[in-house]
C-alpha positions as CSV (number, residue, x, y, z in Angstrom):
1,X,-35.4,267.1,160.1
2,X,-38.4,265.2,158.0
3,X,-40.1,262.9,160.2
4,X,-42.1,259.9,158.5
5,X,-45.1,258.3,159.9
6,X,-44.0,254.9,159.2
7,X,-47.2,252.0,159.0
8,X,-45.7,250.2,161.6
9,X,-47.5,248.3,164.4
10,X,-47.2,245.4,166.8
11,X,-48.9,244.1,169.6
12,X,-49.9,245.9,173.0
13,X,-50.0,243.5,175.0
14,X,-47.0,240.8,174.5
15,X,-43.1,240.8,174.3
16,X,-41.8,241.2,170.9
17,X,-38.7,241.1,169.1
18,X,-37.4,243.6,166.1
19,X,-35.3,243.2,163.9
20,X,-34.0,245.4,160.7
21,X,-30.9,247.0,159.2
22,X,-29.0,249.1,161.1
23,X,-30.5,252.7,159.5
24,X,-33.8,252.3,158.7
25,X,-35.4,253.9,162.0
26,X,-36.0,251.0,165.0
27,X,-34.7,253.3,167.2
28,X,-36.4,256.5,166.1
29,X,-39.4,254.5,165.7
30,X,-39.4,253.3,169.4
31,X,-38.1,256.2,171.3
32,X,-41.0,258.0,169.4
33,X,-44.0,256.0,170.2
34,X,-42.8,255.0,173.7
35,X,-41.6,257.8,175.2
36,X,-42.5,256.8,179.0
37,X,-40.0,253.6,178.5
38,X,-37.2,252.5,179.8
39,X,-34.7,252.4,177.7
40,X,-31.2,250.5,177.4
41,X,-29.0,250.8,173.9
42,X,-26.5,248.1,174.5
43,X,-24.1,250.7,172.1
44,X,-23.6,252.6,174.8
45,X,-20.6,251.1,176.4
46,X,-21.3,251.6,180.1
47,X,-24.9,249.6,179.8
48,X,-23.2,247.1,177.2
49,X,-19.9,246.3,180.0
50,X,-22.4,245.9,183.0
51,X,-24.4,243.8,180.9
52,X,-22.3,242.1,179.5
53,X,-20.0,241.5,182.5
54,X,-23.4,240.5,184.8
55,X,-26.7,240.0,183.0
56,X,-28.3,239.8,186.1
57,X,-27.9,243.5,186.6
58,X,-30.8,243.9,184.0
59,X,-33.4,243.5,186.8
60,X,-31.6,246.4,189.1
61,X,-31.7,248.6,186.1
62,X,-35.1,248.1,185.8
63,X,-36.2,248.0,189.2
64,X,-38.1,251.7,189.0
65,X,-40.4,250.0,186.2
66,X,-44.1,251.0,186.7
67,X,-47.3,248.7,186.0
68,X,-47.9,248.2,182.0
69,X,-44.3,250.3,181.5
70,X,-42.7,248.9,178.6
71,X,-38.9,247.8,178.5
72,X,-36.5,248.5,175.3
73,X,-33.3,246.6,174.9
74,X,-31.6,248.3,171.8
75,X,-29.2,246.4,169.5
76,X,-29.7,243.0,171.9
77,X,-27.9,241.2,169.7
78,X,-24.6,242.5,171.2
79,X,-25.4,240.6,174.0
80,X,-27.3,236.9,173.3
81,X,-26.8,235.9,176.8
82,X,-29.2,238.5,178.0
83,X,-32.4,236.9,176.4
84,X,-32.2,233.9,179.6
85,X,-32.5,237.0,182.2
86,X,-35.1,238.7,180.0
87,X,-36.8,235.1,179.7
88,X,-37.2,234.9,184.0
89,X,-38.3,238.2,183.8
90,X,-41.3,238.1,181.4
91,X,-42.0,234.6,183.4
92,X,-41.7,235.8,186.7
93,X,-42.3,239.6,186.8
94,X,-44.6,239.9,184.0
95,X,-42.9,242.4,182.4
96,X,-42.9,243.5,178.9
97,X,-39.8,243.5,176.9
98,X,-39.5,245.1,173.4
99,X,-36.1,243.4,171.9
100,X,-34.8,245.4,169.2
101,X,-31.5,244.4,166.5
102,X,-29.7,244.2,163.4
103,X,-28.1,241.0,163.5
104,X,-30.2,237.3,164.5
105,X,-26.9,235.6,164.2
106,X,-25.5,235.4,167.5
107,X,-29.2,234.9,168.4
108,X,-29.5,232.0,166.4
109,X,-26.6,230.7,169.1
110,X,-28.3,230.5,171.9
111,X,-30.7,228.1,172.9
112,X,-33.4,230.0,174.7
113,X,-37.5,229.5,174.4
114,X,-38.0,233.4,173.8
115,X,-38.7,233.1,170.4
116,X,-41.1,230.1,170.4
117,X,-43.8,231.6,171.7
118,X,-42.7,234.1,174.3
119,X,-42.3,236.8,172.2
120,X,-43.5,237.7,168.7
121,X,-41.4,238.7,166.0
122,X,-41.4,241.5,163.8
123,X,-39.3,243.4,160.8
124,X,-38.1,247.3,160.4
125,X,-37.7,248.0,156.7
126,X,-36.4,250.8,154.4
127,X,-39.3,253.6,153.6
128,X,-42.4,252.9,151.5
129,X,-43.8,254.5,148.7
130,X,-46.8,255.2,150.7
131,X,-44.7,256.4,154.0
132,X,-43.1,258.6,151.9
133,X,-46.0,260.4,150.3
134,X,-46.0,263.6,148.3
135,X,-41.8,262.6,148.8
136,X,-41.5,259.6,147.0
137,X,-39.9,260.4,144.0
138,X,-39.0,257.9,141.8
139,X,-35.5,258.9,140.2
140,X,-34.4,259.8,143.6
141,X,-35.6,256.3,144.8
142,X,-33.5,254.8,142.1
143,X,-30.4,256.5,142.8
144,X,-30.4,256.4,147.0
145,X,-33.0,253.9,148.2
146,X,-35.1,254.4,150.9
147,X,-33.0,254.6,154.2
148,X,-34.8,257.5,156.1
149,X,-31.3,259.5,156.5
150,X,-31.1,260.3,152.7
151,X,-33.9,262.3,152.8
152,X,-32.2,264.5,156.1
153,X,-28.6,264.4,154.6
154,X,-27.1,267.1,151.6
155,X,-25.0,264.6,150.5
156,X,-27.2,261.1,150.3
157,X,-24.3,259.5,148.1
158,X,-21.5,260.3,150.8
159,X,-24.2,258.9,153.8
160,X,-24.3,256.1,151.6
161,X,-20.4,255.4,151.4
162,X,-20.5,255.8,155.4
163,X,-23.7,253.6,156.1
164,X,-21.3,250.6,154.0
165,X,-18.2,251.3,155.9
166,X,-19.9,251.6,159.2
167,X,-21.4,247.8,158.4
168,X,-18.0,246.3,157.8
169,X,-16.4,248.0,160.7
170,X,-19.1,247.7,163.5
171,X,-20.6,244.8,162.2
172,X,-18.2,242.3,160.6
173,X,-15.0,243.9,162.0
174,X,-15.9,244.4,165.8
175,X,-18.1,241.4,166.2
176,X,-15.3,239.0,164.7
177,X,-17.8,237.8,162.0
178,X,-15.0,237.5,159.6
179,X,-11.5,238.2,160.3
180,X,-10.8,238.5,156.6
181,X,-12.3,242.2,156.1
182,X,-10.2,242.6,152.6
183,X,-11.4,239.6,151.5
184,X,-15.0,240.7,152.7
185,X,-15.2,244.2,151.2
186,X,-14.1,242.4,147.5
187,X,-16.9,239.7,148.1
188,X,-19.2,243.0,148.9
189,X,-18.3,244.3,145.7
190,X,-18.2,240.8,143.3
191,X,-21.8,240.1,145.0
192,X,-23.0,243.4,143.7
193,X,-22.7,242.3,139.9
194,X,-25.1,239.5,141.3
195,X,-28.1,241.9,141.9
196,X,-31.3,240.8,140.3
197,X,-29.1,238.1,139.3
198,X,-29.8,234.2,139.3
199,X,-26.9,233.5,142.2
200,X,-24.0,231.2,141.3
201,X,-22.1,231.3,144.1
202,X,-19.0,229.6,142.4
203,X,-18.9,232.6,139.6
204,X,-18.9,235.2,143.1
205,X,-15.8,233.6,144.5
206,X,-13.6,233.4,141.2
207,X,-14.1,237.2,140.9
208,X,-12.9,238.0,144.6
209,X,-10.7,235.4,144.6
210,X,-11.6,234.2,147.6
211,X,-12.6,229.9,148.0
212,X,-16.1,229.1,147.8
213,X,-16.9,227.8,151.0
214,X,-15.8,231.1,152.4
215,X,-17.8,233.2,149.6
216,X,-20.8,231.0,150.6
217,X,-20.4,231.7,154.5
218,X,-20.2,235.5,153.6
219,X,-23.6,235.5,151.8
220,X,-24.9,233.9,155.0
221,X,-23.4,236.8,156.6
222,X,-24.9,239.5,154.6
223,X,-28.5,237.7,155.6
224,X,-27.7,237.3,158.8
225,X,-27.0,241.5,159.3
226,X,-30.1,241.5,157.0
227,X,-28.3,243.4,154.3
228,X,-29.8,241.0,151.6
229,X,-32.0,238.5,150.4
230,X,-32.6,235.3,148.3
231,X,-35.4,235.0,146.3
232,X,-36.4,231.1,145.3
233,X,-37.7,230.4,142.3
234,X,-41.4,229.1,142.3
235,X,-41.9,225.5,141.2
236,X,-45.4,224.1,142.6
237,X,-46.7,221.8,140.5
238,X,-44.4,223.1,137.9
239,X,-45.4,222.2,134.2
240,X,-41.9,223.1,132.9
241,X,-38.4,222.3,133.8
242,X,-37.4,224.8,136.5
243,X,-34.3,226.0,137.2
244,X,-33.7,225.9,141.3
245,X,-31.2,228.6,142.3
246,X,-32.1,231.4,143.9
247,X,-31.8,235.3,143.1
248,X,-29.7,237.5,145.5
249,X,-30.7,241.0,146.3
250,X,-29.3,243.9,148.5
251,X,-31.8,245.1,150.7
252,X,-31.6,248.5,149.7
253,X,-31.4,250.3,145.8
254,X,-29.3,252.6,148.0
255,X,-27.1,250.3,149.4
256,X,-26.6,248.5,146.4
257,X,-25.8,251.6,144.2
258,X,-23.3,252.5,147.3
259,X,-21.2,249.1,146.7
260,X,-21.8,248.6,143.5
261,X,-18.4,249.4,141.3
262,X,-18.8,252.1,138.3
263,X,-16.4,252.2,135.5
264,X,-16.0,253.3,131.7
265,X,-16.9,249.5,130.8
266,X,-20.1,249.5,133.1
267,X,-23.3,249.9,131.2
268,X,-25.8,252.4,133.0
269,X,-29.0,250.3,131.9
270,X,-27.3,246.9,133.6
271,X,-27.1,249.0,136.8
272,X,-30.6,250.8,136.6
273,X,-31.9,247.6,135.4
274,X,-31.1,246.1,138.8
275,X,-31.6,249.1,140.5
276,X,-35.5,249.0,139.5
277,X,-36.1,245.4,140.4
278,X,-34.5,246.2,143.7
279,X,-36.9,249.2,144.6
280,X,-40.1,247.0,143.6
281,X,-38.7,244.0,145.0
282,X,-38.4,246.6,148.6
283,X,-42.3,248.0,148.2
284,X,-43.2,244.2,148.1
285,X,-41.6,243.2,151.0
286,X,-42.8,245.9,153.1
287,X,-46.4,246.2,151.7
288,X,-46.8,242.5,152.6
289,X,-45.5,242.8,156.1
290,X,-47.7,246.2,156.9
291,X,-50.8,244.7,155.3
292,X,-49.7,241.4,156.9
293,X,-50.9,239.5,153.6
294,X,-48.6,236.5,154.2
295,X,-47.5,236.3,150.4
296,X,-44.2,234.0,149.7
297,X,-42.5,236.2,147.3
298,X,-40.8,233.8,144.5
299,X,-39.0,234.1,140.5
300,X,-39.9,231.9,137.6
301,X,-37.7,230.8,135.1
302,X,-37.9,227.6,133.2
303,X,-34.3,226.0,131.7
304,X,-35.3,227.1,128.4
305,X,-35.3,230.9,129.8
306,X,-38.7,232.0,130.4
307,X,-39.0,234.3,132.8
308,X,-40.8,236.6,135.3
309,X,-39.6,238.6,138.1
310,X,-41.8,238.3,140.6
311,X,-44.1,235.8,142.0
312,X,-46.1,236.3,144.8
313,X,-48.0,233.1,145.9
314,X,-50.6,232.8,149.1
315,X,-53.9,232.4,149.9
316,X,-54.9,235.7,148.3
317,X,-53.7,234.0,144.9
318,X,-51.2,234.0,142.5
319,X,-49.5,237.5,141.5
320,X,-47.1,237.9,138.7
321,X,-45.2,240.4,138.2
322,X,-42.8,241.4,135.0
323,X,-40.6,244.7,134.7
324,X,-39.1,246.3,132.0
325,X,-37.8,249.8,132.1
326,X,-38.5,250.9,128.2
327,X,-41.6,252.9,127.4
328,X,-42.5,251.2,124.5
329,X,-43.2,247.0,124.6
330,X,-43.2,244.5,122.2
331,X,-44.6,240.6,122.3
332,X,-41.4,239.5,122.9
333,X,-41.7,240.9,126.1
334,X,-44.9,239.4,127.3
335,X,-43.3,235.6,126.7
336,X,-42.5,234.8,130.3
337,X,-46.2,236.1,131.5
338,X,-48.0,234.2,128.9
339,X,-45.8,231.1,129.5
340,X,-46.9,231.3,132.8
341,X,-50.5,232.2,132.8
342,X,-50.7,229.2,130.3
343,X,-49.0,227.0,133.8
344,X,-51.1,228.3,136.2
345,X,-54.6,230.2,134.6
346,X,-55.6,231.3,138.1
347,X,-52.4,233.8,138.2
348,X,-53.1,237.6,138.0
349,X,-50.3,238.8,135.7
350,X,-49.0,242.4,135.4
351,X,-46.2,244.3,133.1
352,X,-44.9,247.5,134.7
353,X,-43.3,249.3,132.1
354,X,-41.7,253.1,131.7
355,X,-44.9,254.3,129.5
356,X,-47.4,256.5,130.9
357,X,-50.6,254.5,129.9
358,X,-52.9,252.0,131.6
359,X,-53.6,249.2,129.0
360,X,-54.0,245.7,129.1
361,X,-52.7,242.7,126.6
362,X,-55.6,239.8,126.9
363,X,-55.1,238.8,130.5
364,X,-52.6,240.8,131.3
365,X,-52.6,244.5,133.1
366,X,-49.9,246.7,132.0
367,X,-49.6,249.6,134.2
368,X,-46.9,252.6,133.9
369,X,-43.9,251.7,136.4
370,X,-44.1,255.5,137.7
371,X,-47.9,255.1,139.1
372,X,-47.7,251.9,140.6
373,X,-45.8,252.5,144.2
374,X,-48.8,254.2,145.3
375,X,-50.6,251.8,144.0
376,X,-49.1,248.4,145.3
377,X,-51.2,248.5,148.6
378,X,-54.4,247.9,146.4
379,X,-53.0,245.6,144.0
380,X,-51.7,243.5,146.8
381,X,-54.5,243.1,148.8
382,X,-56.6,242.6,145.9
383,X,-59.5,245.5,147.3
């Protein structure tokens, strides 16, 4: 089994919250670096049922803590009821909770003061470039993502098929999320051809067939299991006519590639098209969080249709990133970047491209696509 050091770290000394995708390695992660802890995984029906039956009980389960001995509640989500108990406890006892899950909705129901203030809050993502090391390889990246399992599976593809299925049946199914799973699994599909895509959320439910208010309720479900993302599009102190909708992402290239529906009529550079802004779009999100920059990550795209990828806007500056997969550009290709270093001259713009040279076009850096995962750390943080 490969094991990844993952750059992962939260505080010693305070309650804390985790959430991330079922998959990408909270559990490992935990079990790993606190061995010595007690440990309750609320999948494991004879915890969940006394739990959930009595949350009270939670204090005689722990009872045998020791001083400074940390507590993990695994997949707490199942039951939202449990954060008042864990609430009297952290006031009363001083104990130290860790509060690990997949899914904030039914968290989002309860009205409790744990997160404001009582505990922190942190997210588990996919693999890095960087955690993988001499591993990351980029092709393989494209095709499966980062989930740590597809790097200890033969078969990454079929883990793939399973990690989907498992979603909508544990997930939506079992937690009564939707009791429409048909309709579900063809919005899963539909939202695919929305990758990297400006989202119209009216277009998503004509394909599936299903009504629009429902389609929009399902995309709140996919962020609330943290299986995707909207991107805004950036528009301080806009010089242009912006458009305002956002872009929709799967979390995962792997995940993505899993749902996403391949036929004769399909071209291959629409899907790896996506497929590459979804991989970058992952190493931003998780460099961020590990280096704790505090970027807002953002689009740009006026009504006239100039465009770049990625934004990145915080007190470090103004990052902007463009991506295009062939290995030879042209000037045609540098108009969104251009349009927008005119709007905002401060901005540190950037082509990745599939070449293998460094070069640079006036202010711009263009660096080859295949070099700059290991690189991103230092680009980020502007060392």
């Amino acid at each position: 089994m490969k094991i990844f050091n993952r750059l992962f770290n939260i505080s010693d000394d305070s309650s804390c919250f985790i959430f991330g995708p079922r998959g990408t390695g909270k559990s490992f992660w935990l079990k790993k670096q606190y061995k010595n802890s007690i440990y309750l995984d609320l999948l494991d029906a004879e915890i969940f049922n006394q739990l959930n039956a009595s949350p009270n009980r939670l204090e005689m389960m722990i009872s045998s803590t020791e001083k400074n001995q940390v507590i993990i509640l695994d997949e707490v989500q199942k039951i939202p009821k449990l954060l008042d108990e864990v609430h009297r406890l952290i006031e009363n006892k001083g104990l130290r909770f860790i509060l690990a899950g997949s899914n904030a909705k039914k968290l989002k129901t309860v009205d409790t003061n744990l997160l404001a203030g009582r505990a922190y809050t942190y997210y588990f993502y996919p693999l890095a470039a960087i955690e993988l090391g001499d591993r990351f390889d980029l092709q393989f990246s494209l095709q499966f993502g980062h989930l740590p399992s597809v790097y200890n599976t033969e078969d990454p593809a079929k883990y793939l098929k399973s990690y989907v299925m498992t979603y909508l049946k544990e997930e939506v199914q079992q937690e009564g999320i939707t009791r429409n799973l048909s309709a579900f699994n063809r919005f899963l599909e539909s939202a695919s051809f929305s990758q990297g895509e400006v989202l119209n959320i009216s277009d998503v439910a004509r394909d599936c067939h299903v009504n629009r208010k429902t389609v929009e309720n399902f995309f709140f479900i996919l962020e609330d299991l943290l299986l995707s993302r909207k991107i805004p599009v950036f528009t301080k102190k806009a010089k242009r006519k912006i458009i305002h909708h956002p872009k929709f992402y799967f979390f995962d290239v792997g995940v993505y590639r899993a749902i996403r529906p391949k036929g004769l009529l399909d071209s291959p550079e629409e899907i790896d098209g996506a497929a590459l802004e979804t991989l970058f779009l992952q190493e931003l999100i998780a460099i961020n969080d590990i280096q704790q920059l505090d970027y807002e990550i953002y689009y740009w795209r006026t009504i006239t249709q100039l465009e770049v990828d990625f934004i990145l806007y915080g007190e470090k500056g103004i990052l902007a990133f463009e991506i295009k997969r062939k290995s030879r550009l042209n000037q045609k290709d540098f108009k969104g970047l251009k349009a927008f270093k005119q709007d905002y001259p401060m901005a540190k713009c950037y082509m990745l491209y599939g070449g293998k040279l460094r070069l640079q076009e006036n202010d711009c850096i263009i660096l080859p696509i295949q070099e700059v995962f290991s690189d991103l750390p230092r680009i980020l943080s502007k060392d």
